[in-house]
Each structure stands twice: as C-alpha cells, then as structure tokens.
N, C-alpha and C positions, 0 to 999 in steps of 0.2 A: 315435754315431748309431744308432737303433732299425733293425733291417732295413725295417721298413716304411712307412720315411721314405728308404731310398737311392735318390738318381736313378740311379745306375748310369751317370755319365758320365764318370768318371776313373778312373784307372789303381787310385789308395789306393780310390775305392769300390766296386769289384770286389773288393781285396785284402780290405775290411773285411770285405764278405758272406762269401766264404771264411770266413774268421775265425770268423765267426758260424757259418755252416754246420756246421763240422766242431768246435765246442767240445765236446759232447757226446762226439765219438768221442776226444776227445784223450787224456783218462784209459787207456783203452783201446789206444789205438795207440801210448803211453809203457811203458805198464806191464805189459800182461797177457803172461803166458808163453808162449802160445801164438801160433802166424801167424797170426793168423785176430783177429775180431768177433765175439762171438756178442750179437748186437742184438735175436733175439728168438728166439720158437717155432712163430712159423708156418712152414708146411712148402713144399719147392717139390720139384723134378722130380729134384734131385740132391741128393747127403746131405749132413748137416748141416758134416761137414770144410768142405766146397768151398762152402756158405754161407756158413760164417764165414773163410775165405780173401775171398771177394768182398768181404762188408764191409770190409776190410782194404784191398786191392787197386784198388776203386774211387773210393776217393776220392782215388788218384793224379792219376787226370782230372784236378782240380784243382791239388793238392799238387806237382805237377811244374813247372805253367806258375809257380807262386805259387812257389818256389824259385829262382826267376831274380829276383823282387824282392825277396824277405824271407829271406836265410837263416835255416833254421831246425835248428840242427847236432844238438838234441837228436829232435828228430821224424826228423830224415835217418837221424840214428844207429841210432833205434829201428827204423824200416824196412829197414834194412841187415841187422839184427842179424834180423828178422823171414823177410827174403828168405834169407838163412845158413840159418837155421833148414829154412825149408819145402823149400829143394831141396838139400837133407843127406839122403841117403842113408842115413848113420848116425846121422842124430836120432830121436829118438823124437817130431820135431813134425813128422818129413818129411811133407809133403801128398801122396803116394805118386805111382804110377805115371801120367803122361797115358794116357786110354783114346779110344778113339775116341768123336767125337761128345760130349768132354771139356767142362763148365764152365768150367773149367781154362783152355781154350784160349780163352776169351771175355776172359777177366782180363786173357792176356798180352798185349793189346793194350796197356794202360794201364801195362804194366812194361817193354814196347818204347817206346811214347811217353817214360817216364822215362828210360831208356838213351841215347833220343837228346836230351835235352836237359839229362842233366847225365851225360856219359863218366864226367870228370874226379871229380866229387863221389859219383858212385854207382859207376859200374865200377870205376874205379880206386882208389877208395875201398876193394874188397873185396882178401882176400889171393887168392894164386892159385889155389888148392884152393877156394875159395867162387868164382871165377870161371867157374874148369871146370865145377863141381856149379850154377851159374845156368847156366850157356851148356848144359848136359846137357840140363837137364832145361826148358828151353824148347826144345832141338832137338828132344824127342819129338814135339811136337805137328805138325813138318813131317811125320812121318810116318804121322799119325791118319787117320783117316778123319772127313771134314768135310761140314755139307751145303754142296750147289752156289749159294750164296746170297753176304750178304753177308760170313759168314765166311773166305770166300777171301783176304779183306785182311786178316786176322789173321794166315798163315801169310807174306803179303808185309812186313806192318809186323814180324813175327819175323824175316827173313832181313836186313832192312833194318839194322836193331836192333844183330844179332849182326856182324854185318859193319862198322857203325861202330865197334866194340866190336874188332875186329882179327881176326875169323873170316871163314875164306873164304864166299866167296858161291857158290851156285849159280845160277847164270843161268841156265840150259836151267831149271830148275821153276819159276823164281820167274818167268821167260817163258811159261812156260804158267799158273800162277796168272793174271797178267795177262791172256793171254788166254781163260781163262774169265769174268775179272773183262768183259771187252771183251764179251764174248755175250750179256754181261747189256745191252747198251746198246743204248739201243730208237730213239736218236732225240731232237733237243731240249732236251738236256741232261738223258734220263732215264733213268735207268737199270729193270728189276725187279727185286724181291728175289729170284733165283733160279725164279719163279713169272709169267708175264704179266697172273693179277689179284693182285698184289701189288705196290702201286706207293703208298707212305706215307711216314712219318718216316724209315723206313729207309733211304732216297734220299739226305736230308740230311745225316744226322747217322752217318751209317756210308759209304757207297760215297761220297760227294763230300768229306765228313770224311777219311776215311784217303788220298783220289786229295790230298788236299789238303797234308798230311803228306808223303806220298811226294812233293811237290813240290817240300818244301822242302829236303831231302835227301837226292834225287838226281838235282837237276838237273845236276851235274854227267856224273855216270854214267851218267845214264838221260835225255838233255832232252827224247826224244822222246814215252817214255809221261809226263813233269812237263809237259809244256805240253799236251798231250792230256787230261791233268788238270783242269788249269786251265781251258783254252778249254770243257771240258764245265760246270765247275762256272758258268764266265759268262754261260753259255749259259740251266744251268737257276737262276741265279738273276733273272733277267727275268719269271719263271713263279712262281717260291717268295714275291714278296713278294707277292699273293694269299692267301695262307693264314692271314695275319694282320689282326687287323682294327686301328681307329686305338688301340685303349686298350691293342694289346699282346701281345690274345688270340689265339692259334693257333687254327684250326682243328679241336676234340677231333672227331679220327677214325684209326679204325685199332688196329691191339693196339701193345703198351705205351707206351701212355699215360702210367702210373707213374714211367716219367723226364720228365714236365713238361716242363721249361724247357731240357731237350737237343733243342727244337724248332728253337732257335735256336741251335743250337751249329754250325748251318752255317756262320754269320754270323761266329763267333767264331775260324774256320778262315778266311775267306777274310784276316781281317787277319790271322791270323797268318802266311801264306801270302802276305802284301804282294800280292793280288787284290781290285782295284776292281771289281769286279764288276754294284757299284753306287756312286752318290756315297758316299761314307763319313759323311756328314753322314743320308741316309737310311739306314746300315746302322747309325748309332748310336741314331736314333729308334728301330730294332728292335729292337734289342737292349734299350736302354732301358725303354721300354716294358712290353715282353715279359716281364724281370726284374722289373722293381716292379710287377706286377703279379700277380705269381706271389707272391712274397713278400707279396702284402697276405691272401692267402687261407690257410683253417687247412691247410695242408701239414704242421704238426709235431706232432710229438705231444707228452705231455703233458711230455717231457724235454729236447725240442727239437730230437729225430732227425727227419728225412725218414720221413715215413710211406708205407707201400705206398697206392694211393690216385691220385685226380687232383686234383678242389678240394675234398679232405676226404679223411681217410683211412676206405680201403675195401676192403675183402678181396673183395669181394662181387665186382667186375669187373676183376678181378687175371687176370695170367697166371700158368701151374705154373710156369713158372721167376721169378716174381718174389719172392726173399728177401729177409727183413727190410732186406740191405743194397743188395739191387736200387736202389730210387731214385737212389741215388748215381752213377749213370750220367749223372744229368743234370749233374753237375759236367765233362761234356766242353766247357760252355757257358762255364766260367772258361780255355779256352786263350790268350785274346789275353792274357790277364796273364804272357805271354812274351815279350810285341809289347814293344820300350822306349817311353820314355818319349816320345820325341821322332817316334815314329811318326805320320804325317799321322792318322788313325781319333784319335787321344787329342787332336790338334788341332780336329777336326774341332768343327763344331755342329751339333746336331742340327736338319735340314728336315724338312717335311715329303716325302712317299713322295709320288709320282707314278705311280697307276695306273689304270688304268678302271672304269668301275662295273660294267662285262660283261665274261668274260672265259671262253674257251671254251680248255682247255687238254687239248690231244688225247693227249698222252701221258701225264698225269697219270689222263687217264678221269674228267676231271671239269667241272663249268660251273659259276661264279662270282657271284655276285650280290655288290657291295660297295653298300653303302645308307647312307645320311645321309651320307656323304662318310667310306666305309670305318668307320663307329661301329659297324654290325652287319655281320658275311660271312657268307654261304649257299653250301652248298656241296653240288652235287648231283652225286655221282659214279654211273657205270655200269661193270658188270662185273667188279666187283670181289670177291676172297673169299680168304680163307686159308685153307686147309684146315687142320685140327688145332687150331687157336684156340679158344682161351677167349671164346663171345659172336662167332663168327666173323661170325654174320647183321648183328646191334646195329651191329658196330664198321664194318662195310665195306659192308652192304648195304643200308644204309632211304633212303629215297628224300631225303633231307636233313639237310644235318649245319646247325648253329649257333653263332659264337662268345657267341651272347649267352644261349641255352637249352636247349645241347649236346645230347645222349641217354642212352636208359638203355640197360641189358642187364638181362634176364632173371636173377631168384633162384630161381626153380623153372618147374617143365613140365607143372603141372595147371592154374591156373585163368591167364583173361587179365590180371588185377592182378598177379600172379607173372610173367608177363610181359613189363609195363612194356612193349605195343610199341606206342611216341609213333612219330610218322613212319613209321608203314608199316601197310600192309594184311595182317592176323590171317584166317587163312582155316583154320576148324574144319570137322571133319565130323560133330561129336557134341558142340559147343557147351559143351567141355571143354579139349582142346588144339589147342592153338594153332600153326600154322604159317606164317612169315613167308618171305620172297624170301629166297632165297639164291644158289645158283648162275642166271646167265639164262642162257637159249637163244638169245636175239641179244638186243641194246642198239643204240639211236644215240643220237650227240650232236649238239647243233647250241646256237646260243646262244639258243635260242626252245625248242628242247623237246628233251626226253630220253623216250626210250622203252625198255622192259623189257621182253622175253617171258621168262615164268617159269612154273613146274611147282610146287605146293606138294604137289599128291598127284597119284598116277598117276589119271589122268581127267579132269585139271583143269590148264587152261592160261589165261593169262591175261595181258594185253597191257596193259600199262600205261602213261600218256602223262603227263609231267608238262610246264605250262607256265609257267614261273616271270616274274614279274616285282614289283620291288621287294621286300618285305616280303613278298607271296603268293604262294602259285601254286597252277593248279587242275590236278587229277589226276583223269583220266578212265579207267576198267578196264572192257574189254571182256573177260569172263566164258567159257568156254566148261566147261562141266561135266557129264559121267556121272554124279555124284553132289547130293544136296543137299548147301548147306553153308550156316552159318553166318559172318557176315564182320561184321568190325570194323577201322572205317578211325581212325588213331589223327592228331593234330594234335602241336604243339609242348609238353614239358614247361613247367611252373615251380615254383617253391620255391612251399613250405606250412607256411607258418609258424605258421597258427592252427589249432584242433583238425578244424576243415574247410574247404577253400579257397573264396576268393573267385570264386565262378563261378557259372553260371546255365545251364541249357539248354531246350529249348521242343521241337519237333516234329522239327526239321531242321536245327538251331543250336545248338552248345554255345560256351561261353567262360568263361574262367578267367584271371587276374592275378594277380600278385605285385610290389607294387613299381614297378619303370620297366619290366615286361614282361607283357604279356596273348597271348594266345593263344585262337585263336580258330578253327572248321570250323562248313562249310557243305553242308548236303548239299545238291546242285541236281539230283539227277535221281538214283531209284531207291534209295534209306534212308529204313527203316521209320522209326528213331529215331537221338536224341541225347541223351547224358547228359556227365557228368563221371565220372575215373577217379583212384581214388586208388589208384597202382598200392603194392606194396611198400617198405619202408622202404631205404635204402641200393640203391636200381635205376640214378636217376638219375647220370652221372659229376660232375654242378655241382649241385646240391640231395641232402640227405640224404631229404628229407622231401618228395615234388612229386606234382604232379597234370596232369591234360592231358585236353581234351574228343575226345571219340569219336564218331565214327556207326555205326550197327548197320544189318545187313541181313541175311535169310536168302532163301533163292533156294532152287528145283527145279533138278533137273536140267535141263541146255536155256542159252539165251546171253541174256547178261545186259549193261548196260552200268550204271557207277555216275561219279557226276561229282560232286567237290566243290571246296569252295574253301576253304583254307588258309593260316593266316598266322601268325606271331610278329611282333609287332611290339614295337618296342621309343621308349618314350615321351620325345618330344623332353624336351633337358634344360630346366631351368627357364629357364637364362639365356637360351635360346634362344626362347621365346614370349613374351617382355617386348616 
C-alpha cells in the first residue's frame, strides 16, 4: 500500500506507515558508527553532536510503541549497541556531559517512553556496566537546570523510567516536579506552556501526552496525580476536537509546526491510556483523517525523510531548534501501536464528530467558527504571544488562523511583500517597515466578537473589533495616533500557481482564487485603495508560491476609524451543487 492511499484504520496500517516513515533512516540506525543521524546541514540552537543524537533518538516515538507488534531484534540490537555507545564514559562516541538547559534532555523522554515499555528487551537486555553508565547519565538531567514549562515532564517521565528499571525513586522532587507541572493548570482541562499567552500544540501533545503515560504506570503508586491526569485530559478533550476541521486538518497555529501530525498524538495517548475521552469511533475519524491527510501533502524530501517545513518543506518558518531530525517528533502520533489488538479503538468505526459550528473556548483564548459542516475551521485567538520565537507575531497574533488558507510568516523586515502580513493590519511610519500586533494591552472574547488593544509604535494605539460569522468577518480599528502612518489591512492567502494570480481589484475591493478557494476584502469605510499582493516566495506555511488582496490607507495624526469586510471562502464540492 502507497502511504498516500492509507486509511490509517487498523492496527498493520499504522504499523505499515511506520515502516514507510522510518525506511530512509533504517540504513543509518543499522549501520553508522556513531549514536547519532546526521540527516543534514542545516543549523539549529544546539551543536551538531546532539542534532544527530536527536535524529537517532526521535524516532523511538514510534519505534518503541511499533516493538510490541513487530519484533525487530536487528534495529533493537542496533539501538542498544547506540545507547552503550552514547552514555560510555569511555567511548570516544560518549554524547558528553548533560548541561543545563540540555537538548539532551528533550530526547530522554523518548528513551524513558522506551524503558517503560520494553524493561525486558531493552534494560535487561543491557549488561550491568551499560546499565549503570544508561541510568548515570540520564540521572544528570534531574539535576539541570530546566525551563518552567512543559519540560518539567521530562524530568517526571525520567524518574518514572529509572525507577521501573529497579532505581530508587525520589518522591519529595518528583512531588514537586508535579506540582509545578499542577501551576501550569489554568482550568478546563488547560494547561500554559510555563507562559499564560502560551496555550498551543504544546497542551496536547506534551503536558496531556506525558499526564497520559504517567497514567499508565503509576496508577498503582501514584492513583491520585494518574486520575488527575486523566480526568484533565477528558476534560480538555471536549475543547481539542475544534481544532480540526472534517478533512483532518489541524488548525496551523502556533510555533512548531514542523512536527505536523504530533497534533494528533493526544488522541493516540488517550487509547493508549484506555481513556474514552471521546467515542472511539470519533477519536478514529481523527486520527484518520488527520494522518491521510498529512501524508497526501509533499512533507518528504527528495529521499523520503520528513522535511523541516509544514505542507512543504521550509526553512523559511522554522524554529532555531528545529534539526534536520526535528520533524520526527511527530511520530509521538504512532503510540497506540502499543494498544493490542483486541482493544475497543481497533474495534471501533469511525463516526462522524459531533460539535458546534460556534464555539468560544475561554481558556484556549480563542473563538471557533466550523463552516459547511466543519469542511473549513477559523480560528480567532486573543492574547496570545511567545516571547523568543521565530515569527512569534505570524504564528500566535493575526487576527485569524485557517484550516483551509493557513498564514504566512515574514522572510525579511524591509518591504510589505517580505512581510506576507495576510490577516492583520501592517502599520508603517515611513511606508517601509512594517509593524503588526503583537503583544495586546487588553482583549475580549465573546462568540460574536473579539477585540484587541495594541501598541505598534509609541504614539499609536489602536482597538480593534473583529465580528466573525461563517466564512467572513468584519474588522473595524479605531486609530488613535501622534504620528502619521501608513496602513495595510491584509485578507486570506492562496496558492499561485500561474506566473500572476487570478485576482482582480477596483477602488475598495480586492480578490483573488486558486482552485476551491477565493479570498476576498472589502473596504466599507476609510481606504484609499485596493490592490493584490504577491507577497515572497516560501512565506506562506500551505502554499509555496501565494498571494492575498489588501487595502491601503495613510492617515495624519489625530483618530481615525477603518471597517472592512473579509472572507476565505472555500467552494462547495462539486457533488454537492448537482
């Protein structure tokens, strides 16, 4: 079976994609002398050692759960012989010392995960000197220094780990890990990434993912933080199936991106975790879905590695720490290939999801729009931002995200087409650079409208009111400025397939299409102009090559009000207007 024909409904079609996935790396994780991957040359935050350790080390994700179906004695072997190597002391392939604030210490999740679900075939497997020198030198990292964020489950899934493994436990830290991990909980089944506008992928797929794990053993030891787990993960999965729309698509919002389809790797935790959280018949739609849909897009490269990238590989709106073997993180989305056979999810059929077309989600920070009957989701978040991110404005701050016409980020900081800013108001003071929302000064939410106060330059404040409904919504900015400025209000991306897009603009009205999606702005009160914009090449995260129409205005100092009307829509299927 072609990957781009898997339905991803049985147990072997999971097992095959693996298979697929990871053929490329196989040469590699057999045979090269060294711990590590080296997959490629672009550069990230930390050095190339502990880049090519991650390529290695991440595709355990998978490799682990997929070792409870398929034994595989020569790959187990060869990672054995890898993990000997890197935490040897006296090798010359030792991966050195854990430092604070460690790469290192990202991986050993995926070498904890492995620990706990094969003792037998991997701990016990090693001799005793290769135990001590594993158990060593994952114990350093309890003693690094870590950010207050999701990383805190990395030092709980290490203690966890080492402790099924026949090492004492410490309680007293690994009880205060937890309850930092606990500070982060906001409510609703939400957690923050260590930051309160930080509230993304990281939810899912790291703090309900590892609560999830930790559920499954130590509910013995521990039942009271494992059902604390659990009840939060049921809690926020009532909220998460929102973010997908019917064909599968996540929600692209947020930094890394680059692991794709670890969107859904909540979903693949809660069966492994025997958590109904939702029917299993809808948590297989998602999953489903989600996967064959990802697979139908160019994610590989030309060898048929996971590329750095989202629906195409892309450097462009990468984060510093994503290395060539980064992507591989989204194989945390293969753990129910742990689950047996005979589990209710493998029984299951897939329904349809049952959710609302409006849906205001207050601890997420965001308001919901599902359209044609969930075929397109919009998603307007408030107050959102990361500080230190790559594209922190693009990923978490423009006034609408899309499963069906995503956004771009910024390839440079001089002209507006170098900017790519689709979905948000571009506020210059020299009709040069460009400055978009970032941090606000207050936000609400409501299921009718969303408002922004924001600061783009000292002098200039500015209130912004978005009112969504179906397909559109109009966004009204009350102006207040010391300075003159130049503004550009930006609509919906699309792919640009010919040497200029199909689009058109007039006085007050731009619009532009590709395919089953147009896009389209309206200025109703205060823009001079409307044209089309062909922003930079590689901007957009779903189009290599897009464009998106624009209104223009320049303004004196003094208060100003601008109102337009906006839309992506996206064009009933065929079979549907017969």
């Amino acid at each position: 079976m072609h990957i781009r024909e898997n339905n991803f409904l049985t147990r072997e079609d999971y097992a095959e994609a693996l298979e697929f996935l990871l053929q490329p790396l196989r040469e590699d994780m057999l045979h090269s002398e060294i711990p590590g991957i080296h997959l490629g040359s672009s550069g990230a935050v930390y050095n190339q050692k502990r880049a090519d350790m991650e390529a290695l080390i991440r595709p355990l994700w998978g490799l682990a759960p997929y070792w409870r179906l398929k034994t595989d004695d020569a790959l187990r072997l060869a990672y054995l012989n890898k993990l000997s190597k890197g935490t040897n002391p006296e090798s010359s392939h030792y991966w050195g010392e854990i430092e604070d604030y460690d790469q290192y210490i990202v991986e050993l999740a995926a070498i904890s995960l492995t620990l706990l679900l094969h003792k037998e075939d991997v701990w016990d497997a090693l001799a005793e000197q290769e135990q001590f020198n594993l158990a060593a030198w994952m114990s350093q990292a309890l003693e690094r220094k870590i950010p207050k964020n999701n990383w805190t489950f990395f030092k709980v899934l290490i203690r966890v780990a080492l402790f099924k493994c026949g090492n004492v436990l410490d309680r007293q830290k690994m009880n205060e890990e937890l309850q930092l991990i606990d500070s982060m909980y906001v409510g609703a089944g939400w957690y923050v990434d260590g930051k309160t506008t930080q509230r993304d992928y990281y939810i899912p797929f790291a703090f309900h993912y590892y609560g999830l794990i930790y559920s499954v053993y130590m509910r013995e030891e521990d039942p009271m933080w494992s059902q604390l787990f659990i009840d939060r993960a049921k809690t926020f999965a009532q909220d998460f199936i929102y973010y997908f729309d019917e064909d599968g698509e996540a929600l692209p919002y947020g930094r890394s991106l680059t692991y794709r389809f670890a969107q859904a790797a909540f979903y693949s935790a809660l069966v492994f975790a025997d958590v109904e959280a939702r029917p299993w018949g809808e948590v297989k739609t998602i999953l489903s879905n989600h996967l064959s849909s990802w697979m139908k897009q160019p994610i590989f490269t030309y060898d048929g590695r996971l590329s750095i990238g989202y629906h195409y590989e892309n450097l462009v709106m990468a984060e510093g720490y994503n290395a060539p073997g980064s992507p591989y993180w989204s194989l945390k989305t293969f753990l129910l290939l742990a689950v047996p056979d005979g589990h209710p999810f493998w029984q299951a059929q897939p329904i349809p999801i049952k959710r609302q077309s409006e849906k205001l989600i207050e601890q997420g920070q965001m308001v919901f729009r599902h359209v044609d009957n969930s075929r397109h989701v919009l998603g307007y978040p408030a107050g959102m931002l990361v500080e230190g991110q790559a594209h922190a404005e693009a990923k978490y701050s423009k006034f609408v995200y899309s499963t069906k016409f995503g956004f771009s980020v910024p390839k440079a900081g001089i002209t507006y087409e170098e900017g790519a800013f689709d979905n948000v108001l571009a506020v210059s003071l020299d009709g040069r650079y460009f400055r978009t929302k970032r941090e606000t000064i207050a936000y609400e939410l409501s299921n009718s409208r969303i408002m922004h106060r924001w600061s783009p330059f000292s002098g200039v404040e500015i209130t912004t009111e978005i009112y969504p409904f179906g397909e559109w919504h109009v966004r009204v900015h009350d102006i207040k400025t010391l300075h003159d400025l130049e503004l550009r209000e930006g609509g919906f991306s699309v792919a640009m397939v010919g040497r200029l897009p199909i689009g058109d603009s007039t006085a007050q009205e731009a619009w532009v299409k590709e395919g089953e999606l147009a896009s389209r702005i309206i200025g109703i009160e205060g823009y001079d102009k409307a044209k089309l914009i062909c922003p930079e090449v590689n901007t957009s995260v779903f189009f290599p090559r897009s464009s998106f129409p624009c209104l223009e205005k320049k303004v004196t100092a003094g208060s100003h009000r601008l109102i337009s009307l906006v839309g992506g829509v996206v064009n009933k299927r065929k079979e549907e207007n017969r």
